[in-house]
C-alpha positions in Angstrom: 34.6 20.8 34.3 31.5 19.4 35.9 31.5 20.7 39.7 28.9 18.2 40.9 30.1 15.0 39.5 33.4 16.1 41.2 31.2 16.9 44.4 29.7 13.3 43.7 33.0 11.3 43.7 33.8 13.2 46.6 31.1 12.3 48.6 31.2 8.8 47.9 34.6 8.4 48.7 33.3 10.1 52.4 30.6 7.4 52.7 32.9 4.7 51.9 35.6 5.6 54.4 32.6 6.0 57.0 31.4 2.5 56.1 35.0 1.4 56.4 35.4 3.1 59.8 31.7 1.7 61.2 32.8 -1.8 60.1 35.8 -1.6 61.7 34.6 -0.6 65.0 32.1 -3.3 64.9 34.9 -5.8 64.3 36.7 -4.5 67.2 33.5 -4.4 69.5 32.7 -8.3 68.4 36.7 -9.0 69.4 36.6 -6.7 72.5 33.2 -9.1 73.8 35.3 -11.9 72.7 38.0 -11.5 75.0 35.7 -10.4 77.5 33.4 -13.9 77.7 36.3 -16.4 77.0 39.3 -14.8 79.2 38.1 -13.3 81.9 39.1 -10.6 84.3 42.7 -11.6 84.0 43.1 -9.6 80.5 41.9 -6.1 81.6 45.1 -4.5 79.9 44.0 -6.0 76.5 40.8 -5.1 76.6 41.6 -1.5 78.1 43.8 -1.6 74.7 41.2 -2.7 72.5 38.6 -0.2 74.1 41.5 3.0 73.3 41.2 1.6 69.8 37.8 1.6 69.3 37.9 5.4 70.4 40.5 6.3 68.2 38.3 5.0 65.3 35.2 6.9 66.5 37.4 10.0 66.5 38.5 8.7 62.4 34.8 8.2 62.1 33.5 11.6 63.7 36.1 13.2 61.6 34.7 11.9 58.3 31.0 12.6 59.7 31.8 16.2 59.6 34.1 16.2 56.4 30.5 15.0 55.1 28.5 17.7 56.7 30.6 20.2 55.0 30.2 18.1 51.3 26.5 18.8 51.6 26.7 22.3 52.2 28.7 22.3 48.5 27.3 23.6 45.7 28.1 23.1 42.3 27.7 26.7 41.4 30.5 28.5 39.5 33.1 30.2 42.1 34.8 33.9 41.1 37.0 34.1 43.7 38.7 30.9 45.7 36.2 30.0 48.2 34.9 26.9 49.7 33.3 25.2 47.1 35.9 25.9 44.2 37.8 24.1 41.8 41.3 26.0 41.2 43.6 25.2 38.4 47.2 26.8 39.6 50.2 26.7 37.9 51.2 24.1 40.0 48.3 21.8 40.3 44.2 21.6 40.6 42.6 21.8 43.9 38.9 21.7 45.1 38.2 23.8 48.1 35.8 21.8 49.9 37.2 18.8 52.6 40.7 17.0 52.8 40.2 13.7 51.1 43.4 13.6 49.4 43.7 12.8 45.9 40.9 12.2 43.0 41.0 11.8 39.2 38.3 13.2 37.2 38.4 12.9 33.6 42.0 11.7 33.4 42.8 14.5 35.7 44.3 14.6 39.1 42.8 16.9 41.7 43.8 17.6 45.3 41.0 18.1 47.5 41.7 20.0 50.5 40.1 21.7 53.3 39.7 25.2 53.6 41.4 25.4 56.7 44.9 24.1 54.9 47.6 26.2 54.8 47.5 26.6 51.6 43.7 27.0 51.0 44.1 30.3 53.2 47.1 31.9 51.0 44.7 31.7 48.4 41.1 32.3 49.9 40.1 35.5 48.2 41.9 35.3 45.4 40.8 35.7 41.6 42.3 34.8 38.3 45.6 35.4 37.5 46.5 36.6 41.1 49.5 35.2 42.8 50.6 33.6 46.6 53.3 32.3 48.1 53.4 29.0 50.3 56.5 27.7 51.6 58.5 29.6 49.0 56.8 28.4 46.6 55.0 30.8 44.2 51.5 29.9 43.0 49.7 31.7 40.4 45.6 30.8 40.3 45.0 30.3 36.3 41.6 29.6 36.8 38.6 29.4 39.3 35.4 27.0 38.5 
């Protein structure tokens, strides 16, 4: 499997949710100024509202900013062990070790990416070929480690 083009769809989806998230906050901003020149004083409460969403967004935003900062910090290089940066194949699924993004497919193939701060990315952190874990009752064996 080819690490980088994995890396690579990864990364794009990161910029696309962060140019999802920065359009969105302008939106909100243009409707926030809106409200403000047309109604007045009178609708403080919806603009408080609208203000609360805009800094949930930037939070959604800032999150993705640093999900990013991890991708670049990736390397494509072949992984021993499970470690950030990996691409395990388990008995139960395939799973790159890099930043929560959900779900890709690469070459017809589904792979969850998930953070290395999941619960389940610390049963296996460590852990070579053919080693076994247990998460939620649920036992894993780790058939392979790009």
């Amino acid at each position: 499997m080819n690490k980088q083009e994995i890396i690579n769809i990864i990364k794009n989806k990161a910029a696309d949710k962060i140019q999802y998230f920065e359009n969105l906050i302008a939106e909100t901003r243009a409707s926030n100024n809106d409200t403000k020149s047309s109604m007045g004083d009178k609708y403080e409460t919806g603009r408080e509202m609208l203000q609360q969403e805009i800094n949930n967004l930037q939070r959604q935003l800032n999150e993705v900013l640093n999900q990013q900062a991890v991708l670049q910090k990736i390397t494509s290089e072949p992984a021993e062990k499970v470690q950030n940066g990996a691409l395990v194949k388990t008995d139960k699924g395939l799973f790159y070790v890099a930043v929560s993004m959900g779900e890709i497919t690469f070459q017809n193939q589904k792979i969850m990416t998930v953070s290395a701060e999941s619960p389940l990315v610390k049963k296996m952190l460590g852990k070579k070929n053919e080693e076994k874990f247990i998460i939620n009752n649920i036992h894993h064996v780790i058939k392979y480690i790009w």
